[in-house]
C-alpha positions in Angstrom: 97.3 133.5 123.1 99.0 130.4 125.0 100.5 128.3 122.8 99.0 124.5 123.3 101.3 122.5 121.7 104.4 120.4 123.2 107.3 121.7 121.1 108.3 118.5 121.0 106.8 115.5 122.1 107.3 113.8 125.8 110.1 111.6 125.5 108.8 107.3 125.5 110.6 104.6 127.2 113.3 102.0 126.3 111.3 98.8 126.6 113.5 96.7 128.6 110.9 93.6 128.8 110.5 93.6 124.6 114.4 93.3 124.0 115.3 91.2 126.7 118.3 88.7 125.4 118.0 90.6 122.2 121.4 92.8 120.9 120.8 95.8 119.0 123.0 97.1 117.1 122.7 100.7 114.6 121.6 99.9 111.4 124.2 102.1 109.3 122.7 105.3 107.1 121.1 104.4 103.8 123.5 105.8 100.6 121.6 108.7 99.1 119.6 108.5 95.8 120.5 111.6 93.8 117.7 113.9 93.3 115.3 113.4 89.6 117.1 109.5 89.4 113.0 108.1 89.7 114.4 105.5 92.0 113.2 104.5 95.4 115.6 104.9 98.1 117.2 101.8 99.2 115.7 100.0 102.0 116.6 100.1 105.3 117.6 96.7 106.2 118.7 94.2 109.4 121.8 92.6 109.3 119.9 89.4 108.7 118.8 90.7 105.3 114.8 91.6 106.4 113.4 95.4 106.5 114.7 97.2 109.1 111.4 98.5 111.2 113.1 98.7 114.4 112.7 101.6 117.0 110.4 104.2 119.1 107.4 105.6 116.4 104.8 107.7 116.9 102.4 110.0 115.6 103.3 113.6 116.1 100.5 115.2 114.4 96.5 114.6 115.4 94.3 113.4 112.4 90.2 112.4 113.1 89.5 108.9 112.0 86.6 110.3 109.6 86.5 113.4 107.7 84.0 116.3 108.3 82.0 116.7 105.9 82.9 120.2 105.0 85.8 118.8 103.5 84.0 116.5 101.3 86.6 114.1 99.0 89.6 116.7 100.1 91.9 114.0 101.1 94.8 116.4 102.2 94.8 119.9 104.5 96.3 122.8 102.4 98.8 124.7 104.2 96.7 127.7 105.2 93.7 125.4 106.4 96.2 123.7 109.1 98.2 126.8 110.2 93.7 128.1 110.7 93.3 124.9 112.9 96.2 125.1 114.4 95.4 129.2 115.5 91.4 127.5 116.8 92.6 124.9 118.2 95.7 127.1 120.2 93.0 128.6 122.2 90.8 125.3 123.2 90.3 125.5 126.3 88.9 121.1 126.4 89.1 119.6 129.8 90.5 123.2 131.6 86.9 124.6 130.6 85.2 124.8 134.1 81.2 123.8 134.0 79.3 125.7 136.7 81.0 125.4 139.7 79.5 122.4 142.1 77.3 120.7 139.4 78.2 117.1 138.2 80.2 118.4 134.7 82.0 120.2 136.9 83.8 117.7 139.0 83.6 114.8 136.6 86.0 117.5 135.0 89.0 116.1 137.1 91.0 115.2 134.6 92.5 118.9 133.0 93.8 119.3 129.4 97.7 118.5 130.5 96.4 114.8 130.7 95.3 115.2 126.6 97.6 117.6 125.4 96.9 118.5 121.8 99.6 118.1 119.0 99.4 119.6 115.4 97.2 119.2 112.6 98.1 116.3 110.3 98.0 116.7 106.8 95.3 114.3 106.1 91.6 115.5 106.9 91.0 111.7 107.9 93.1 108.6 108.9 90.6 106.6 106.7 91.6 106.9 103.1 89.0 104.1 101.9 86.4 104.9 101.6 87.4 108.2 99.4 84.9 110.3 101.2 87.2 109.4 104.4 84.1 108.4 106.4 83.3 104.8 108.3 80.9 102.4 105.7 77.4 102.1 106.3 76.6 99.5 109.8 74.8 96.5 108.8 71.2 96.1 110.0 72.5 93.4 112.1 75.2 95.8 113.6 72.0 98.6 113.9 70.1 96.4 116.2 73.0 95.8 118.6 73.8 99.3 118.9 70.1 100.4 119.4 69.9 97.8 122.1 72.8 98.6 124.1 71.5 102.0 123.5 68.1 101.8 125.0 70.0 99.6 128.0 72.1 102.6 129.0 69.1 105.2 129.1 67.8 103.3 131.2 70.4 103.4 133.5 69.6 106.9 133.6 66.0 107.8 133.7 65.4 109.0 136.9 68.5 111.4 136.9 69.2 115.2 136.7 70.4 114.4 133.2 66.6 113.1 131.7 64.9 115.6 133.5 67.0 118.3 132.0 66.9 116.9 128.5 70.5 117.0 128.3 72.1 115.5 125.3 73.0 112.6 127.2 69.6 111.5 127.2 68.4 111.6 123.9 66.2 109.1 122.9 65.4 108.7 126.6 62.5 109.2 128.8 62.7 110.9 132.4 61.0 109.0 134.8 61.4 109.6 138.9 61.0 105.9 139.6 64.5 103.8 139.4 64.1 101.8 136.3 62.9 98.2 136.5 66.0 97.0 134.2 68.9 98.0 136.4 68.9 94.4 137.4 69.7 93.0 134.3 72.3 92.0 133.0 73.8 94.5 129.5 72.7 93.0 126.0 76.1 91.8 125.7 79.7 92.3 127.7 80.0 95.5 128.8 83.5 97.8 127.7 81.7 101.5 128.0 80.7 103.9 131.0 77.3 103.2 132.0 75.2 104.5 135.2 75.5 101.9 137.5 78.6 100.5 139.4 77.1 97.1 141.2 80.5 95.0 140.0 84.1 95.7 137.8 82.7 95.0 134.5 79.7 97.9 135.0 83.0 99.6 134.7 84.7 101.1 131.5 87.7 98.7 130.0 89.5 101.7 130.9 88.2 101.8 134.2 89.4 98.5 135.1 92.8 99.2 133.6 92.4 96.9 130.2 93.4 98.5 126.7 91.0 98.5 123.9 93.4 96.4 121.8 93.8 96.6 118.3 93.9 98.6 116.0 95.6 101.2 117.9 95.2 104.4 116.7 95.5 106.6 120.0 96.4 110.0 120.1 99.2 109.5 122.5 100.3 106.5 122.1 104.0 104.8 120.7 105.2 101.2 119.6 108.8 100.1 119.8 109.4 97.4 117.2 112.1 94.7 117.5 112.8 92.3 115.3 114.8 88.9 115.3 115.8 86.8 112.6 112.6 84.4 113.1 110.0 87.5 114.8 108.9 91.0 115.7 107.6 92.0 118.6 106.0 95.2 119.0 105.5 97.1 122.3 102.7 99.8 122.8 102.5 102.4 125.3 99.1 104.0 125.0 97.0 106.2 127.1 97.4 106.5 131.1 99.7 103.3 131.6 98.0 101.2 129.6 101.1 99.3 128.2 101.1 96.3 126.2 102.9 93.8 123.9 102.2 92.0 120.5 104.6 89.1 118.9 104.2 88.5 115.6 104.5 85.1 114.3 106.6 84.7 111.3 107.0 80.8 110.8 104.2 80.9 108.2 102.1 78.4 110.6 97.8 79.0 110.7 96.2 80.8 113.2 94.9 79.5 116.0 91.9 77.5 116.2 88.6 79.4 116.2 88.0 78.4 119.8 91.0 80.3 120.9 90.5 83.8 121.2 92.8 86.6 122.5 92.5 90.3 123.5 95.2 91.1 121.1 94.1 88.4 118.8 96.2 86.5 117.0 99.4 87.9 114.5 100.6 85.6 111.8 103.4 87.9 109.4 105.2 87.8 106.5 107.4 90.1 104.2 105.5 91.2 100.6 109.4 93.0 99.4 109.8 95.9 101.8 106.8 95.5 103.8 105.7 93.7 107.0 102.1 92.1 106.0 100.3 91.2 109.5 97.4 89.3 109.3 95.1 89.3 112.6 91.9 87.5 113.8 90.8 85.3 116.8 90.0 88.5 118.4 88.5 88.1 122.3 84.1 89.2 122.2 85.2 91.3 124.9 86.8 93.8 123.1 85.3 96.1 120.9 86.7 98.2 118.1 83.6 100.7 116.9 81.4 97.4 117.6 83.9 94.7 116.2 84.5 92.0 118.6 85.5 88.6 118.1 84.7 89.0 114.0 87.0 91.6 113.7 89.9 91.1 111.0 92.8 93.3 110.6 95.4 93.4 107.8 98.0 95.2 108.8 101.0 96.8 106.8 104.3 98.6 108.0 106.7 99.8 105.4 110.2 101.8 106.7 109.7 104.9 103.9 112.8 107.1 105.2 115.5 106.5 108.1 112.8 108.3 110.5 109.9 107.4 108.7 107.4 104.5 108.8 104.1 103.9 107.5 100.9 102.0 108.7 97.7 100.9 106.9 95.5 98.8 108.3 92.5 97.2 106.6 89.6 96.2 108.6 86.9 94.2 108.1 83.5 92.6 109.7 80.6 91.8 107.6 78.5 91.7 110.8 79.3 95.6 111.5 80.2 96.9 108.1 78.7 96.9 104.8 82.5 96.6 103.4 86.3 97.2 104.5 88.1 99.9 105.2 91.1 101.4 105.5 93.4 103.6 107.8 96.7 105.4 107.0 98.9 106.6 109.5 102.3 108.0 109.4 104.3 107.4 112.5 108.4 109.3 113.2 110.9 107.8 114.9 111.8 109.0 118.1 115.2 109.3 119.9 116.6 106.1 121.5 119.1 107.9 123.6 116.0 109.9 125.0 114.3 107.0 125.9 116.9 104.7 127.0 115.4 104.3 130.4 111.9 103.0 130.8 109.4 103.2 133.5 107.0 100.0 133.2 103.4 101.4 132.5 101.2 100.6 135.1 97.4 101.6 135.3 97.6 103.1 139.2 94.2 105.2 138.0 92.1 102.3 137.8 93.6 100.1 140.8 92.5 103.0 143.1 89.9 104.7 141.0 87.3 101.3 140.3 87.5 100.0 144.3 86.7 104.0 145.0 84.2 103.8 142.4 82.1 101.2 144.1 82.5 101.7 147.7 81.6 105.2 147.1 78.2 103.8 145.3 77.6 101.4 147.9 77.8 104.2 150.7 75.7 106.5 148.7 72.9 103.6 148.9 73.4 103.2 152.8 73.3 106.7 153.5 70.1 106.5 151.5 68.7 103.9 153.2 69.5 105.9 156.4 68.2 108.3 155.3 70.6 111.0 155.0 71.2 111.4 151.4 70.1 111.6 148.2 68.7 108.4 146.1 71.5 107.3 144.3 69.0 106.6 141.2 68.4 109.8 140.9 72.6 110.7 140.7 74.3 110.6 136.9 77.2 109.3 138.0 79.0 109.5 134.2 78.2 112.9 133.8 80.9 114.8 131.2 80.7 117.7 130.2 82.0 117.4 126.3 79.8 120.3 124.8 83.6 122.0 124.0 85.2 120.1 121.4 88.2 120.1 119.7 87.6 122.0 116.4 89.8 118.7 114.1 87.3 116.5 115.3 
């Protein structure tokens, strides 16, 4: 049996840009506690007296956002039910799994499984730890209708395709009908950040797609922040996905947020320290974004606390009482990576998506001229989103 995980994780970047101006200097080792004393180690500080969060983190284990239900209010993996995942999920084949050859799955399967490589079972069975039962609340019935629209608007997109004449899961709640449907015209219920079946501009285009970052709160399976901090701030620099790379600053000056008429993709970060722990507050959020359908009422509470010399902890509270019947909250526990490693750093940059979206709609536009011609197939009829995601990775 191959084995599928890195044996250690692909070394991140110095980020030049963040720490521009900005001296760094090691922050010495803390004195240990003796073991049984009941005390807290001492914090890790700056040598301006604040927490010390600096450095590369990540996550090196993978952890779904809800818990199965099998697992029920089991909030922690034993041993011997990770080291079982971690045999399954060894042999998971995910993106290297060939559909049949020359169908749609099967080239829409370009991307292989070195571009998502798997890491190791966490220990937690969800990354949300409120609710107990590890699962997202209840949507509101506002929330409901929004989704069930957006919904509908995509099947539409693909009724005359392969995909509704099959029945394929795709589809469901979708009707197969030959003719092209009459809302392809329209505009979507609201701004559009997923794949649908049509490419007639950019934004019929995933965020992805067009090289944009879903934002906050980032909770992606490869993905690392480097935190620096300065006597008055913090910034924090993410490197996520395929070059989607990013930066936060954190305001610290205990000023308001922005006004309400000001809204930003990353929204807007107003912190303070509560003893050892960086408390981010975060709203002003940008309506096209979209966390699980959170736009621009989307409000974060963030918290990082150092918990060893290679240790740091996130939770993150989230709230909208236009999506969610209450708050909830996510735990994640990020290790430090090597500076040295990383001491050079190659700028992310999306090159995907500057030559993938222009490819994506020239190659729509000649499908419909050859049609018109024709020589080829109607376009309508073509699912041009097919995925083929009936293999899935056993944690999730």
């Amino acid at each position: 049996m191959r084995d599928r995980f890195s044996s250690s994780l692909v070394p991140v970047a110095f980020a030049a840009a963040a720490v521009a101006g900005i001296s760094m200097s090691a922050t010495p080792a803390p004195a240990q506690v003796p073991a049984g004393s009941g005390k807290p180690p001492p914090a890790l500080t700056t040598p301006w007296g604040n927490p010390d969060l600096q450095g590369i983190w990540t996550d090196e284990s993978d952890t779904p956002l809800q818990r199965s239900a099998k697992y029920a209010t089991q909030e922690f993996f034993t041993d011997a039910q990770r080291a079982e995942l971690d045999k399954e999920r060894s042999a998971f084949l995910g993106r290297d799994r060939r559909s049949e050859r020359g169908t749609e799955a099967d080239v829409a399967g370009a991307y292989n499984q070195v571009f998502t490589p798997l890491k190791r079972t966490g220990a937690r069975t969800s990354r949300i730890v409120d609710p107990l039962n590890g699962r997202l609340p209840p949507a509101t019935p506002e929330a409901q209708k929004i989704a069930a629209a957006d919904q509908e608007f995509r099947l539409a997109m693909l009724q005359s395709t392969e995909t509704c004449k099959n029945k394929e899961a795709a589809c469901n709640g979708g009707k197969y009908d030959p003719a092209q449907s009459a809302r392809f015209g329209e505009l979507p219920p609201r701004y559009n950040t997923a794949r649908m079946n049509r490419h007639y501009g950019p934004e019929d285009a995933t965020l992805a797609e067009r090289c944009l970052t879903g934002g906050l709160p980032e909770f992606g399976g490869i993905s690392f922040r480097r935190i620096v901090q300065t006597a008055g701030g913090v910034s924090m620099f993410y490197d996520v996905g395929q070059g989607q790379g990013w930066q936060r600053n954190i305001v610290m000056n205990g000023s308001p947020h922005l006004p309400a008429n000001i809204r930003q993709w990353y929204g807007d970060s107003r912190g303070h320290w509560e003893g050892n722990t960086l408390v981010i507050d975060v709203t002003n959020f940008s309506p096209k974004t979209d966390f699980q359908g959170s736009r621009e009422n989307l409000h974060l509470v963030e918290r990082w606390t150092r918990t060893g010399p290679s240790s740091l902890e996130y939770a993150v509270t989230i709230e909208d009482p236009t999506v969610w019947t209450r708050p909830w909250t996510v735990k994640q526990e990020f290790t430090r990576q090597n500076d040295q490693e990383n001491r050079i750093y190659t700028e992310p940059r999306c090159h995907e998506g500057n030559y993938g979206l222009p490819g994506l709609l020239h190659g729509r536009r000649t499908e419909e001229a050859l049609f018109a011609q024709g020589k080829g197939p109607d376009p309508a009829t073509r699912d041009a989103i097919k995925v083929d995601d009936s293999n899935q990775d056993p944690l999730q």
